[in-house]
FIPA-830063 format. One record per residue (C-alpha): residue in three letters; x, y, z. Coordinates in steps of 0.5 Angstrom, whole numbers, plus 500, padded with zeros to 3 digits. Last residue first. Example, Ala and Ser with C-alpha at 12.3 -4.5 7.8 and 13.67 -1.06 7.14 Angstrom:
2
Ser527498514;Ala525491516;
This chain:
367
Unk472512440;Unk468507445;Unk463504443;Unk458501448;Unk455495445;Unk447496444;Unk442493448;Unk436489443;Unk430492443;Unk427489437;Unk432492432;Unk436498436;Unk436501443;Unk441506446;Unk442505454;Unk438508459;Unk439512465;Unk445515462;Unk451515466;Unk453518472;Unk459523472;Unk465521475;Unk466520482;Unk463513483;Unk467511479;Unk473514481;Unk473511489;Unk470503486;Unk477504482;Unk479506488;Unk477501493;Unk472505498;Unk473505506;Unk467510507;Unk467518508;Unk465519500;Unk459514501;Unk456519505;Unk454526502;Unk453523495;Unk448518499;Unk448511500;Unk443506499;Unk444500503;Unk447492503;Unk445485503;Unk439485499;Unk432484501;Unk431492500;Unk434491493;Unk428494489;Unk426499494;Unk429504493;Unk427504485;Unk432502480;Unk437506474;Unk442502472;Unk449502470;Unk453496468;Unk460497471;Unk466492467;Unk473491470;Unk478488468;Unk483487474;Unk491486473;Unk493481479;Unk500480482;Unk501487485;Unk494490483;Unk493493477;Unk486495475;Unk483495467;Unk476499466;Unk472496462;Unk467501457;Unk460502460;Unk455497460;Unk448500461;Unk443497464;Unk435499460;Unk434492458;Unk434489464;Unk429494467;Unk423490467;Unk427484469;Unk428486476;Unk436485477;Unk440480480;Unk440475473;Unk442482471;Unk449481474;Unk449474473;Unk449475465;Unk453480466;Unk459476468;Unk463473475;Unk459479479;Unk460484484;Unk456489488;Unk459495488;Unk464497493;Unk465498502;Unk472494504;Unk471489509;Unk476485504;Unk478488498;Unk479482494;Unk478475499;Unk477475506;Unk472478511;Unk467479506;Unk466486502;Unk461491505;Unk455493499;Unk453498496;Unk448501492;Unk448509490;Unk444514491;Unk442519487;Unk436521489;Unk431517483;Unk435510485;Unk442508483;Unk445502481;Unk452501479;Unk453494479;Unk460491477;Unk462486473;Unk468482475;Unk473480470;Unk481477473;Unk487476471;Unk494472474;Unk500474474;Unk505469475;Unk509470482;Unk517470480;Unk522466483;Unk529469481;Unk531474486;Unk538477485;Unk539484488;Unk543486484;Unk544485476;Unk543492475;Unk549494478;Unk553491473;Unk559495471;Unk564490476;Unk566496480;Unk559499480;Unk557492483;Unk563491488;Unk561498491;Unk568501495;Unk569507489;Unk561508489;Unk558508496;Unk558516496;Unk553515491;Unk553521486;Unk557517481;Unk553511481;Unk547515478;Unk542508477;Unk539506471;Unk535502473;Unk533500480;Unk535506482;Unk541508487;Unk541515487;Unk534517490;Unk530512493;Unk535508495;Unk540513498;Unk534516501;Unk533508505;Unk540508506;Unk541514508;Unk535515515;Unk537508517;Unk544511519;Unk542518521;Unk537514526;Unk542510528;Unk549516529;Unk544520535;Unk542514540;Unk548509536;Unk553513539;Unk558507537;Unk557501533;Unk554503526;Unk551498523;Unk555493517;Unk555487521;Unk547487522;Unk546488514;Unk551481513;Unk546478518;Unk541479513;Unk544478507;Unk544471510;Unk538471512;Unk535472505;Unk540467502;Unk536461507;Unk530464506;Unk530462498;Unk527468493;Unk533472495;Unk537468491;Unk544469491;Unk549475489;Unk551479494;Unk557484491;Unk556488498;Unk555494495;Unk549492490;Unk546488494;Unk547493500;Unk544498496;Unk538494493;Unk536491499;Unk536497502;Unk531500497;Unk527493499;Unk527494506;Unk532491510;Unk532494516;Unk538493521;Unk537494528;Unk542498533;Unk537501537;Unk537508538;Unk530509541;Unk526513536;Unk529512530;Unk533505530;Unk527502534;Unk522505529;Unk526502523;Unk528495527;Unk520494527;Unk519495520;Unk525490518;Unk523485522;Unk515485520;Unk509490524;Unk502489523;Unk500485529;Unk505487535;Unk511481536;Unk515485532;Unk516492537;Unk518486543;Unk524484537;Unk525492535;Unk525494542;Unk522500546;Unk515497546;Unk510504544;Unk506506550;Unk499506550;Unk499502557;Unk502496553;Unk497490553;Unk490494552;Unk493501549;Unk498497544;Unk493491542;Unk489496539;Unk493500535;Unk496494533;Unk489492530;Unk487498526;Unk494498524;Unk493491522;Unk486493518;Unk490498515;Unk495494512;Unk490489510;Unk488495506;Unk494494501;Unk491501497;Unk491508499;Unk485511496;Unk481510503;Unk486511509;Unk480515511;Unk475511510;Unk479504512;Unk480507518;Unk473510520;Unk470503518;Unk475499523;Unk472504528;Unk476508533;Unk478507539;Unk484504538;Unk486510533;Unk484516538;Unk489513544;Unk495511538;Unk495518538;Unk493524533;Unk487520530;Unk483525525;Unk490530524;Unk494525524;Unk491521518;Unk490527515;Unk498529515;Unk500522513;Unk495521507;Unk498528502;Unk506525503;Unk504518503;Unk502519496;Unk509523494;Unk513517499;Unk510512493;Unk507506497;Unk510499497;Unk510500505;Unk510507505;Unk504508510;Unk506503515;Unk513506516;Unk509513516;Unk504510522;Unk510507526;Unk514514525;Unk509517529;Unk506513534;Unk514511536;Unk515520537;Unk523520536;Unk521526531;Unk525530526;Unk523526520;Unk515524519;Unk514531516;Unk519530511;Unk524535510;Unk530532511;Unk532528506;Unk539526505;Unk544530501;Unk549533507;Unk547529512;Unk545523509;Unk552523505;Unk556525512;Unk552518515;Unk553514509;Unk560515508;Unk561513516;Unk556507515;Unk561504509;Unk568506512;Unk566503518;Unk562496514;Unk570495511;Unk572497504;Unk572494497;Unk566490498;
């Protein structure tokens, strides 16, 4: 970098301050429940998600007392739509653990803060920068991305040893004098930098107070940083979904296990292929299920092909299953994947399906 990390930080505070963001409802606030619930929720989540999610969060458990004592179901209800619902289970738990083991109070270090369920380096060093004025790096990946490229640092971040390394290199750059007020301001812009200037395509180096010391502009490849060269494949998976409804317009459901796809999650029966799915089902109404058109869902590092098969059963055709009925005025409050989520929201399908020769189902065809 053409510069030391004085000049660095000190560009980055006056850019925050004239430029940054400042009207995000978790800013402006020392309150540890506060920005820890926001750190959590923007973990590779868009900020304009977080922004309809945060203020209803809060509404329902205003502190982390309300949190610990609610019900992991109530949680997962309400963070419902968000996705990565571990995060949610963790929040559930680090709540928990803060009011059993903390008194209700928040640790006031980024190292204590780490050792709570739920909360990694980079995340604790944010709220003990924001709260407490800690001199603590973050190193998310909008950071990442800013420091990569303005330090020129050019190896592996998939190998430990490099991200370490990028790690103390962060530590090196951080303010060093009235860290109470200068920390948060600090953290605060090279998170915005990230998000709003410093892409990862295309990124607008002439708006970056950075520009003229950033080695990566210098050379004209700002896109090469950061390097991570492992990649994880990405796989894909078919599940069948049963869609069974009952003559009130409920609908079956099930909790998910404790591990796997959508764990602890209330969903749809699912099924490796249809075969099983009817297989599950009385016989009289195998030829009523009807297949809807597959429904494609990205994941992180897995793309799910989906395939609802309405039915129409009687209440008591599943009462030896594991899972019950629920009602249009339940089902919405309970923790749902959003592809379940979605479905259950539009129409209900036909209860039969079209029949030709010999009573044969049809195939969906979709124009």
């Amino acid at each position: 970098m053409n510069g030391g990390g004085a000049e660095l930080a000190a560009r980055v505070m006056a850019w925050q301050r004239r430029q940054g963001r400042h009207d995000l409802p978790w800013q402006g606030t020392r309150d540890p429940y506060r920005v820890w619930l926001s750190e959590i929720m923007l973990q590779q989540t868009q900020v304009t998600t977080v922004l309809a999610y945060y203020p209803r969060f809060l509404a329902r458990f205003p502190d982390v007392e309300r949190l610990a004592a609610a019900s992991e179901d109530e949680v997962l209800g309400l963070w419902s739509g968000l996705g990565y619902y571990r995060r949610a289970r963790h929040l559930h738990r680090c709540a928990r653990d803060v009011v059993a083991h903390h008194g209700g109070r928040f640790p006031a270090s980024a190292a204590e803060l780490a050792r709570l369920p739920g909360i990694g380096r980079s995340t604790a060093a944010a709220i003990a920068a924001f709260c407490f004025g800690e001199r603590a790096a973050i190193l998310d990946g909008n950071v990442k991305r800013v420091l990569t490229r303005a330090l020129g640092f050019g190896h592996d971040l998939a190998l430990a040893r490099h991200e370490q390394a990028l790690w103390v290199q962060a530590e090196a750059l951080l303010p060093r004098t009235d860290l109470r007020r200068a920390m948060p301001v600090y953290t605060q812009g090279l998170m915005d930098l990230g998000a709003s200037v410093c892409h990862r395509r295309r990124p607008d180096c002439p708006r970056c107070p950075l520009h003229d010391l950033c080695v990566a502009a210098a050379a004209g490849q700002p896109e090469r940083y950061p390097v991570k060269r492992r990649r994880v494949a990405r796989q894909r998976l078919e599940l069948w979904l049963l869609l069974a409804r009952d003559a009130q317009g409920r609908v079956w459901l099930q909790q998910r296990p404790e591990h796997g796809i959508w764990a602890r999650l209330f969903c749809l029966p699912l099924f490796d292929d249809r075969a099983t799915l009817l297989a599950s089902l009385p016989a009289r109404v195998h030829g009523q299920a009807v297949t809807e058109p597959p429904r494609r869902h990205v994941l992180t590092h897995r793309d799910l092909d989906l395939h609802p098969v309405s039915v129409r059963l009687r209440a008591t055709d599943l009462r030896h299953a594991d899972g019950r009925w629920f009602g249009a005025d339940e089902w919405p409050a309970l923790g749902l994947p959003a592809p379940v989520r979605r479905l259950l929201a539009a129409p209900a399908a036909a209860p039969q399906a079209p029949r030709g020769r010999l009573g044969e189902v049809r195939p969906s065809v979709q124009k």
